[in-house]
LOBA-41374 format. One record per residue (C-alpha): x, y negated, z; residue in one letter. Coordinates in steps of 0.2 Angstrom, whole numbers, plus 5000, padded with zeros to 4 digits. Each point is the difference from the previous one (the first is absolute). Layout:
((X; Y; Z); a) ...
***
This chain:
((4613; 6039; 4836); x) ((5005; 5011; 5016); x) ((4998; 4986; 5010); x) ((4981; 4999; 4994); x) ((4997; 5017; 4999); x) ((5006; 5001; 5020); x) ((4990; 4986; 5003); x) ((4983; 5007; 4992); x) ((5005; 5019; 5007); x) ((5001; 4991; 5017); x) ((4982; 4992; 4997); x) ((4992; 5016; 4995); x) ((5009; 5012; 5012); x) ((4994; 4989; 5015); x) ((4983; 4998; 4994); x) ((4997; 5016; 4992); x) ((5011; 5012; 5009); x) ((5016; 5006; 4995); x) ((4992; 5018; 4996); x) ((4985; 4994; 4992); x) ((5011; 4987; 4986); x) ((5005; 5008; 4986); x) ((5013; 4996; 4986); x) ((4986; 4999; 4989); x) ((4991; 4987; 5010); x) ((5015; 4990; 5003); x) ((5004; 5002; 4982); x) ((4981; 4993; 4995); x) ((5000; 4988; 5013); x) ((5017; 4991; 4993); x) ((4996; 5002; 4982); x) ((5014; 5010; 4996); x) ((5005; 5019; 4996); x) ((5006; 5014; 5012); x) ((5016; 4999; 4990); x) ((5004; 4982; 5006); x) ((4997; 5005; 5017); x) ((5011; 5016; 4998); x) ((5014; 4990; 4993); x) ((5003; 4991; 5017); x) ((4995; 5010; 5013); x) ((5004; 5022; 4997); x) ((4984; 5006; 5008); x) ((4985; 4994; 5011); x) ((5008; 5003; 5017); x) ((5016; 4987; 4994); x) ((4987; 4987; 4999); x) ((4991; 5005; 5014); x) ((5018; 4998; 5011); x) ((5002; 4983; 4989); x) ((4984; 4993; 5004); x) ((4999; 5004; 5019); x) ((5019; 4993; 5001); x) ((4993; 4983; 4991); x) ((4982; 5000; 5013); x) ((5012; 5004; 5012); x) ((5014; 4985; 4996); x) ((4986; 4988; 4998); x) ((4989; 5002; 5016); x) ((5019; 4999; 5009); x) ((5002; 4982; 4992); x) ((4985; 4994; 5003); x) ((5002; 5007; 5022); x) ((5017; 4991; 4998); x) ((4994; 4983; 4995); x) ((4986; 5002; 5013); x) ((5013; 5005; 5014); x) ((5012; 4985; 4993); x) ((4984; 4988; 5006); x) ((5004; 5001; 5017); x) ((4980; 5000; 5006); x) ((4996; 5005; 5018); x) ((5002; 5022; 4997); x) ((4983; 5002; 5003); x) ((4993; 4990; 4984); x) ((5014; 5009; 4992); x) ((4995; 5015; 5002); x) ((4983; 4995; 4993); x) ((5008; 4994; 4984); x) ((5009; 5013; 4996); x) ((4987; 5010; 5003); x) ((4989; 4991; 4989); x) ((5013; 4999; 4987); x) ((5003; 5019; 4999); x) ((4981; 5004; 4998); x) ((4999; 4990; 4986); x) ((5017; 5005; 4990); x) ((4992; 5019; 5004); x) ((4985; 4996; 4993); x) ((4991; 5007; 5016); x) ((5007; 5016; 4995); x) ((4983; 5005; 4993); x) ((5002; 5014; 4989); x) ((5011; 5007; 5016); x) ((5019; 4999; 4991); x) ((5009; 5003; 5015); x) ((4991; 5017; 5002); x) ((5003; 5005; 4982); x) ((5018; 4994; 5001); x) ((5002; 5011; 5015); x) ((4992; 5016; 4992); x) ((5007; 4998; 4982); x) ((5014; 4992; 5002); x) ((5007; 5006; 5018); x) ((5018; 4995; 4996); x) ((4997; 4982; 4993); x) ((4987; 4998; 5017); x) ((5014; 5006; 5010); x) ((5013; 4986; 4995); x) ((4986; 4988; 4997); x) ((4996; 5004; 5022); x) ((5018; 4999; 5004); x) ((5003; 4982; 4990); x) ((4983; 4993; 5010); x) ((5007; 5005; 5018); x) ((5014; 4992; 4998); x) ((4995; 4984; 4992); x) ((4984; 5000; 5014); x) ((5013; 5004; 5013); x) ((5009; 4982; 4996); x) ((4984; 4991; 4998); x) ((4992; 5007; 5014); x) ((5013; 5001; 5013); x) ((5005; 4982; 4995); x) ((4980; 4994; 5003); x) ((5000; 5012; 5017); x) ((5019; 4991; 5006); x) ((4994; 4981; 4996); x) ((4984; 5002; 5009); x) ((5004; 5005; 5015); x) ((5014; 4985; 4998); x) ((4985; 4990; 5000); x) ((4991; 5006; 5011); x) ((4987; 5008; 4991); x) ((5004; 5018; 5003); x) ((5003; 5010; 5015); x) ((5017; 4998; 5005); x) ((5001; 5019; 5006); x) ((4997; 5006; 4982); x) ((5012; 5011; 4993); x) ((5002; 4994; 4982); x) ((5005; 5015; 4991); x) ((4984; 5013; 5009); x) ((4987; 4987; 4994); x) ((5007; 4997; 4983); x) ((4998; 5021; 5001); x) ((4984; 5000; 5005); x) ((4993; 4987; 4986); x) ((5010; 5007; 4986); x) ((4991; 5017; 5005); x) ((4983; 4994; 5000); x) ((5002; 4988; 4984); x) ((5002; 5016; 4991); x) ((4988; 5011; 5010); x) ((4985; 4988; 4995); x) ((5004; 5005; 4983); x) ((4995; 5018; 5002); x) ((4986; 5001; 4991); x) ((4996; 5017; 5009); x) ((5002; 4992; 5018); x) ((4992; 4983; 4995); x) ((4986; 5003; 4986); x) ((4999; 4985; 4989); x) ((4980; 5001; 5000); x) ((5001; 4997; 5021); x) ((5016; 4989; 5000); x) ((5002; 4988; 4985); x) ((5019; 4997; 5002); x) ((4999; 4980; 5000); x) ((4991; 5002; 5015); x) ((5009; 5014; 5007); x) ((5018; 4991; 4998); x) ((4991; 4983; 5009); x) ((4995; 5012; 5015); x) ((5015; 5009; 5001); x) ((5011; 4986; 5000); x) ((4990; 4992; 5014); x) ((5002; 5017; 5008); x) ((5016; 4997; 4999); x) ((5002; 4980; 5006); x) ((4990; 5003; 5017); x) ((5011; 5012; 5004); x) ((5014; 4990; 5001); x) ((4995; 4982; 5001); x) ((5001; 4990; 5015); x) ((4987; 4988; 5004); x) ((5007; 4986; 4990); x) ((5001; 5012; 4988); x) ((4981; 5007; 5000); x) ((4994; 4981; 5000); x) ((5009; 4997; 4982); x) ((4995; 5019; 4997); x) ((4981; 4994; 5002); x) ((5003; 4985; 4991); x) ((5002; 5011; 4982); x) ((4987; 5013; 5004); x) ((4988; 4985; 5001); x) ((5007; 4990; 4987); x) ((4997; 5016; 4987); x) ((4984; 5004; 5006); x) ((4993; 4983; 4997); x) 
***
């Protein structure tokens, strides 16, 4: 039963918000009483912790099996962009911005636990394509993975990047390619080119 309940609190919170669900709502949406709910988890913030932790453990599977694929780093990137939208649900109800004001201290270890597992992903993607010639081989690995993990989690600010001017599906596609010209060569713009077409046909 705490295993459902995280799964469906997980669902609701990234859909809903994690303000706006109540234990009431989470209660009425499984079918079963507060007091079950209560009997597993001591108050709404443990389940909050519980349900970011099993979000969080599942998008980092999901990057790994990607990463394990070995595809050129440029389409990898793509996917695991793609594949975060969708575990996030396109962050529609705005979670990361009511984790960060109600629940500063679960955001805080939730930010730490994502630089560090971007840091390996991205540096690895950074390191392998300038191997292959696809990157600029006068990169420094560690400033650009720096600079991308700060604008991943600028374009979230819903203050600085309205939701009604910036629909977050599209604003992750733009900045990534934001991100790719500045550091591809040109082999590496030509495959580059070659995905921005492919998804706009």
């Amino acid at each position: 039963m705490r295993d459902q309940i995280i799964h469906m609190a997980s669902e609701m919170f990234l859909n809903l918000g994690f303000k706006s669900v109540t234990m009431d709502d989470l209660a009425l949406q499984m079918g079963i009483s507060k007091k079950t709910i209560y009997a597993h988890f001591a108050n709404k913030t443990e389940l909050v912790e519980q349900s970011t932790h099993h979000v969080f453990t599942e998008i980092v599977t999901g990057i790994t099996c990607i990463c394990n694929q070995q595809m050129n780093p440029i389409e990898e990137l793509y996917e695991v962009k793609k594949f975060a939208l969708n575990n996030l649900k396109n962050e529609k109800a705005s979670p990361q911005y009511q984790l960060r004001k109600f629940y500063p201290k679960i955001h805080k270890v939730l930010i730490q636990k994502t630089f560090e597992m971007m840091q390996d992903c991205v540096l690895t993607n950074i390191k392998r394509g300038i191997t292959l010639g696809m990157y600029r081989e006068n990169l420094e690995p560690e400033f650009f993975f720096r600079i991308y993990f700060a604008g991943v989690n600028s374009i979230k600010d819903d203050a600085l990047f309205p939701r009604q001017y910036f629909p977050l599906a599209q604003l992750n596609d733009t900045y990534l390619e934001y991100h790719l010209r500045g550091i591809v060569t040109p082999k590496g713009r030509n495959v580059l080119n070659k995905i921005i077409n492919s998804n706009h046909e």
